[in-house]
DSSP file (Angstrom, degrees, kcal/mol; ACC not computed):
  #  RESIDUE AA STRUCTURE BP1 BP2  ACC     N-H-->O    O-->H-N    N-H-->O    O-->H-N    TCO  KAPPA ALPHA  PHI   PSI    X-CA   Y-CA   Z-CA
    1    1 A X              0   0    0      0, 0.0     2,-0.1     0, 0.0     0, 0.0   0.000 360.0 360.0 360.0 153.0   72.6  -51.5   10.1
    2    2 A X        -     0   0    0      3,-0.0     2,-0.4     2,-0.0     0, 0.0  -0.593 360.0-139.6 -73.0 150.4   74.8  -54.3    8.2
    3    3 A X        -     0   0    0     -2,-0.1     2,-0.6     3,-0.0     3,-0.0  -0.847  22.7-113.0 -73.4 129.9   74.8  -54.4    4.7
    4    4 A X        -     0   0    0     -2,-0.4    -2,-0.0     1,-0.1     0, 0.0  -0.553  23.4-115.1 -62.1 132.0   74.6  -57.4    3.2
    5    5 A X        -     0   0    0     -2,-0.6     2,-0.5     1,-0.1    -1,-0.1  -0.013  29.3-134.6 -49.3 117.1   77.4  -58.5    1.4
    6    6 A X        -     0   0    0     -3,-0.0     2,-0.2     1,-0.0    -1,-0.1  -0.684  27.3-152.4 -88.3 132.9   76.0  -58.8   -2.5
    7    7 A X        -     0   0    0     -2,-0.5     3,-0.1     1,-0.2    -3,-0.0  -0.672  17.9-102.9-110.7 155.7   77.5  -62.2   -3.5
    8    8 A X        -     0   0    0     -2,-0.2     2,-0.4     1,-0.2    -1,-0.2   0.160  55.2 -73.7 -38.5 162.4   78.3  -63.0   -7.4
    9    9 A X        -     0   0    0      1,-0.1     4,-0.3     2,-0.0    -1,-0.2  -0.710  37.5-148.6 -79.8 145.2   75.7  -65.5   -9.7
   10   10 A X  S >> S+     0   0    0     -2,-0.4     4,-0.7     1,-0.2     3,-0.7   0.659  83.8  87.4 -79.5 -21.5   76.5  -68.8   -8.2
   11   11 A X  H >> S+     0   0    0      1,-0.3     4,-2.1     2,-0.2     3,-1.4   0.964  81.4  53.7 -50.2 -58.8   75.6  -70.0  -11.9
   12   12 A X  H 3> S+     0   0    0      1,-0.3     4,-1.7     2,-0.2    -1,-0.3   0.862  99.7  60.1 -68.1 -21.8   79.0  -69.5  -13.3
   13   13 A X  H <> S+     0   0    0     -3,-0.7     4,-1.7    -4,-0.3    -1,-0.3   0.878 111.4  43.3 -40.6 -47.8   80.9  -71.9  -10.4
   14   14 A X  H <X S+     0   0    0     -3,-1.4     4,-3.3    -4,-0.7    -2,-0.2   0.914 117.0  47.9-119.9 -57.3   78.7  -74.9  -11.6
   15   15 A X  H  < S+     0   0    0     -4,-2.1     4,-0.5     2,-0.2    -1,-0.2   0.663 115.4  47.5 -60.2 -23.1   79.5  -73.7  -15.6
   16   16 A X  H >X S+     0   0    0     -4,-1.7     3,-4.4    -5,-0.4     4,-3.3   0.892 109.8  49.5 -71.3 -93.1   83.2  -73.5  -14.6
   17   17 A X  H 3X S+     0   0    0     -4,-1.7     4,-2.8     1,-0.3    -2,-0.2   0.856 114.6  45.0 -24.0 -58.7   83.3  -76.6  -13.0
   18   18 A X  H 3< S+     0   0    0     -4,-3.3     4,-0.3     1,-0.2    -1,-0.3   0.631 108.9  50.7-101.6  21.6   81.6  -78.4  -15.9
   19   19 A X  H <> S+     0   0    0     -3,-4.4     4,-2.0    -4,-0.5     5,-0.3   0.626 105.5  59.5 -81.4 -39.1   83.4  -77.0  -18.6
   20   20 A X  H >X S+     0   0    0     -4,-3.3     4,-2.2     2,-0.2     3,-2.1   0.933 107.5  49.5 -32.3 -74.7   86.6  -78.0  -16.5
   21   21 A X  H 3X S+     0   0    0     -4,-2.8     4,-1.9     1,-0.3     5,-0.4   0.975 116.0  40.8 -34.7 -73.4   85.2  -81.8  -16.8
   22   22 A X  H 3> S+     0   0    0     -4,-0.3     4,-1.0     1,-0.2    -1,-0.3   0.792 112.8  51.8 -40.6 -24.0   84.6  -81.7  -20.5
   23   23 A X  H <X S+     0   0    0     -3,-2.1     4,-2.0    -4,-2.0    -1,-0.2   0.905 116.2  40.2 -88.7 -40.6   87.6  -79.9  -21.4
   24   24 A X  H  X S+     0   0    0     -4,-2.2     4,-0.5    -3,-0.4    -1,-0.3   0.478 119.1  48.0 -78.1  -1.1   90.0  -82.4  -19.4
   25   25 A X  H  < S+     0   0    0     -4,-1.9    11,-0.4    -5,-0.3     4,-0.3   0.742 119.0  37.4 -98.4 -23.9   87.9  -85.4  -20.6
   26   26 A X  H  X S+     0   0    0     -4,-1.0     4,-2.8    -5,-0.4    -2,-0.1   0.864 116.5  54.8 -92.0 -48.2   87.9  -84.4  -24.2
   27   27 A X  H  X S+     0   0    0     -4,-2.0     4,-1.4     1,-0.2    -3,-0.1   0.953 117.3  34.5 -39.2 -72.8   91.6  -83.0  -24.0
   28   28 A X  H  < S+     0   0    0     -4,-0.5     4,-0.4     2,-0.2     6,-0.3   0.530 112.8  59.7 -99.8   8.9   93.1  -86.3  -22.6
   29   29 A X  H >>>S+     0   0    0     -4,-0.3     3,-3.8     2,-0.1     4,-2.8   0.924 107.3  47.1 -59.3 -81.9   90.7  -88.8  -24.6
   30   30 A X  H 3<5S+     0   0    0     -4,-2.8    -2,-0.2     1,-0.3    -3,-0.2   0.457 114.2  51.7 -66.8 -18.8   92.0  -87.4  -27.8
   31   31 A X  T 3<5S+     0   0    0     -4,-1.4    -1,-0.3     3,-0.1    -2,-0.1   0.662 117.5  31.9 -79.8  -5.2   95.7  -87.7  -26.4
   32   32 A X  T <45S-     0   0    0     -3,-3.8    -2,-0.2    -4,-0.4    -3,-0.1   0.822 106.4-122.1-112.3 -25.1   95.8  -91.0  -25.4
   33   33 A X  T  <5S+     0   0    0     -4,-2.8     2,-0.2     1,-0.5    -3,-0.2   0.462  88.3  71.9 115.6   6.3   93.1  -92.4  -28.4
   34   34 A X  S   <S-     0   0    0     -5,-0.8     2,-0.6    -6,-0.3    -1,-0.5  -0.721  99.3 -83.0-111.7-173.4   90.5  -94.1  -25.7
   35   35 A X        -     0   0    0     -2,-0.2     2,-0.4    -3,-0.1    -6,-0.1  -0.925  42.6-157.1 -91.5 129.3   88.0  -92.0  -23.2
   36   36 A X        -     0   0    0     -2,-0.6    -8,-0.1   -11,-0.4     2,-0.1  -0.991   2.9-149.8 -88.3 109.4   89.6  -90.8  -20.0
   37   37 A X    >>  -     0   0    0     -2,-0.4     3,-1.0    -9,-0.1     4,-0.8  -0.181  19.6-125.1  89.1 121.5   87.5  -90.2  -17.2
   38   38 A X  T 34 S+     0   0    0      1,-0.2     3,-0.3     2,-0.1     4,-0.2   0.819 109.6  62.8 -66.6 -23.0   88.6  -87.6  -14.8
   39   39 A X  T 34 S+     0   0    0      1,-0.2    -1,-0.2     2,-0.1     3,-0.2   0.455  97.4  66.7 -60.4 -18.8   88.5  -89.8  -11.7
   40   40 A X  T <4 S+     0   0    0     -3,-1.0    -1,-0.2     1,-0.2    -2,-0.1   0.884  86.3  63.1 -85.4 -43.0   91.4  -91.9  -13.7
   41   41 A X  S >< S-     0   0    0     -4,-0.8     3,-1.0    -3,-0.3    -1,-0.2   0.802  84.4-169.9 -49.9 -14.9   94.1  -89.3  -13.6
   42   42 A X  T 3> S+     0   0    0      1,-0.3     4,-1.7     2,-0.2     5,-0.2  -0.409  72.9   6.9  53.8-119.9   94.1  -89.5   -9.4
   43   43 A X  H 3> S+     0   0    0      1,-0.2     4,-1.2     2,-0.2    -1,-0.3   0.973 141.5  39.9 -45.8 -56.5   96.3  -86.6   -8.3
   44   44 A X  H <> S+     0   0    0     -3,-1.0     4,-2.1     2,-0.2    -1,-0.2   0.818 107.6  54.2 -67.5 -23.6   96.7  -85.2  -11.5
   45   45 A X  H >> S+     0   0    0      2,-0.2     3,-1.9     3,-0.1     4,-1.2   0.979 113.3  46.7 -68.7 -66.1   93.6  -85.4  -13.0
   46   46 A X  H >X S+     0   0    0     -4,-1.7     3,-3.4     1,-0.2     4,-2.2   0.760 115.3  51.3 -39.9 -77.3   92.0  -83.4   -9.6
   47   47 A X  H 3X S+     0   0    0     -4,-1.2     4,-1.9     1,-0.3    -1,-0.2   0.711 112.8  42.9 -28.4 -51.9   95.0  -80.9  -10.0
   48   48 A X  H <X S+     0   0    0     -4,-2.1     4,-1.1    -3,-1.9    -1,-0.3   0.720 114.0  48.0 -70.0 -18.0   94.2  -80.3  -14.0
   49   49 A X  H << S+     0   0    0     -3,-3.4     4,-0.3    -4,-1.2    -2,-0.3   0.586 115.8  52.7-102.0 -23.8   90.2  -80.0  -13.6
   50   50 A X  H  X S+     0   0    0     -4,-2.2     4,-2.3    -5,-0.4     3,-0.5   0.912 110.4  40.1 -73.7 -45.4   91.3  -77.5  -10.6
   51   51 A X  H  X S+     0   0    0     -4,-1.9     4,-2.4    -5,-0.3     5,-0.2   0.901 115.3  54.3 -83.8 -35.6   93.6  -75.2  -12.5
   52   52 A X  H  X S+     0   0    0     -4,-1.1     4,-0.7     2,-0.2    -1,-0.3   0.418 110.1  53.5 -68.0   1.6   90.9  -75.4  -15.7
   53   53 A X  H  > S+     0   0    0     -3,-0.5     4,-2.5    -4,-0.3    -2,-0.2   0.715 104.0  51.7 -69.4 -54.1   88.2  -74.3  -13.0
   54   54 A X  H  X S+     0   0    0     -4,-2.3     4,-0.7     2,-0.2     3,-0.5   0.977 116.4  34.9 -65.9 -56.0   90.0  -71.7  -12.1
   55   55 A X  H >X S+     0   0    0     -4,-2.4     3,-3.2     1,-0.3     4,-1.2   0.974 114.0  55.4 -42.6 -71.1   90.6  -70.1  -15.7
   56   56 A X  H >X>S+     0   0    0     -4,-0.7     4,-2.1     1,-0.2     3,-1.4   0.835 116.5  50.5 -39.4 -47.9   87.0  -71.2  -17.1
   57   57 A X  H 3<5S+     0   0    0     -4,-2.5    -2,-0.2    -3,-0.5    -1,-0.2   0.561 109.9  43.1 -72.1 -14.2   86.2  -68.9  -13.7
   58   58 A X  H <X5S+     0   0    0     -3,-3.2     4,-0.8    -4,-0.7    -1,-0.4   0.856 112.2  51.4-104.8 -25.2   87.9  -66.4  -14.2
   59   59 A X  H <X5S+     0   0    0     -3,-1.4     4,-2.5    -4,-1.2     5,-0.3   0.909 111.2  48.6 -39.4 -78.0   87.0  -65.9  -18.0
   60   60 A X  H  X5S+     0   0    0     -4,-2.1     4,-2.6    -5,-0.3     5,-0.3   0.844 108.3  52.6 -72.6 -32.7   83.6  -66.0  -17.5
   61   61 A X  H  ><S+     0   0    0     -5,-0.5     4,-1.7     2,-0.2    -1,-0.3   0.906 109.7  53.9 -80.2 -24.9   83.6  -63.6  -14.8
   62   62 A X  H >X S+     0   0    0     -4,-0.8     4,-1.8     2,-0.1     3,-1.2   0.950 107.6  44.6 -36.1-111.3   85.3  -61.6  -16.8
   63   63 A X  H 3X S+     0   0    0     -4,-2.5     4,-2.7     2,-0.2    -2,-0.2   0.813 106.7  57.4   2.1 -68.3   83.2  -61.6  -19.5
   64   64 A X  H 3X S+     0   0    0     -4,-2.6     4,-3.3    -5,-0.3    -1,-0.2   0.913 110.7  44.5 -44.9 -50.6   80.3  -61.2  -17.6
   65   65 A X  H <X S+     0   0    0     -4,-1.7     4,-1.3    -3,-1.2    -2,-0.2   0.688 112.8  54.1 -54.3 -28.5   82.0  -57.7  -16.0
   66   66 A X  H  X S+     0   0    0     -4,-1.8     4,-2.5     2,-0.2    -2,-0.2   0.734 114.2  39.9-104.3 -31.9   82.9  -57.0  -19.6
   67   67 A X  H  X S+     0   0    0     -4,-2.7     4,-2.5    -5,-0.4    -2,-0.2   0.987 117.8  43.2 -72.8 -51.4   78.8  -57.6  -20.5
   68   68 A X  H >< S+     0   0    0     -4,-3.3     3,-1.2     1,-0.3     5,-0.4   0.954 119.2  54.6 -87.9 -68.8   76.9  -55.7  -17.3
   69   69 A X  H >X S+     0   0    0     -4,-1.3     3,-1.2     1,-0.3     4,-1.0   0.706 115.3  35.4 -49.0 -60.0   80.1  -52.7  -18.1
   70   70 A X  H 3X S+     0   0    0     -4,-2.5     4,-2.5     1,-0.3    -1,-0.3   0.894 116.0  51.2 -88.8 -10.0   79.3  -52.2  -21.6
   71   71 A X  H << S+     0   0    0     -4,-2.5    -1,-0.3    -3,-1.2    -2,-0.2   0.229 114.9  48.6 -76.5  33.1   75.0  -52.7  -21.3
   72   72 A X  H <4 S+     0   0    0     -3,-1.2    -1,-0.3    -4,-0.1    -2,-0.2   0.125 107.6  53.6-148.0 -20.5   75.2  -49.7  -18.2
   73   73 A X  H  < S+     0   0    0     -4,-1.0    -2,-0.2    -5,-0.4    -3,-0.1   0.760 112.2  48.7 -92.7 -23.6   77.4  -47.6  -20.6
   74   74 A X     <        0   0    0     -4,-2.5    -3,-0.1     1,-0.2    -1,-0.1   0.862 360.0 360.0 -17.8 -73.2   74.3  -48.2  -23.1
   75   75 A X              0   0    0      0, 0.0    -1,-0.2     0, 0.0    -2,-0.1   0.373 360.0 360.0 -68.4 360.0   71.7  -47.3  -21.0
């Protein structure tokens, strides 16, 4: 029989993603001295909230590996 494939928690995409927003809204407020909006950068803003997606995503999955690793060496 197939196995099913066991897929990651879906949680941390959606935590990624909306640490991205914040980080690039907070980030380029505080350089240009109003609030920025990510939707205002056009290409570049999508391009900066993409590459901070990827990092929060990788971080946290990280992390995560680095939590389940050391509670199963616990146990």
């Amino acid at each position: 029989m197939a196995e099913e494939k066991r897929k990651g928690p879906r949680h941390i995409g959606l935590i990624s993603l909306a640490g991205a927003f914040v980080t690039y809204t907070l980030i380029f407020s505080l350089l240009t001295g109003h609030l920025v909006t990510p939707f205002e950068g056009k290409g570049f803003g999508f391009l900066v909230i993409l590459l901070l997606y990827v990092v929060f995503r990788v971080v946290l999955t990280f992390a995560l590996w680095l939590w389940v690793r050391s509670s199963v060496r616990k146990s």
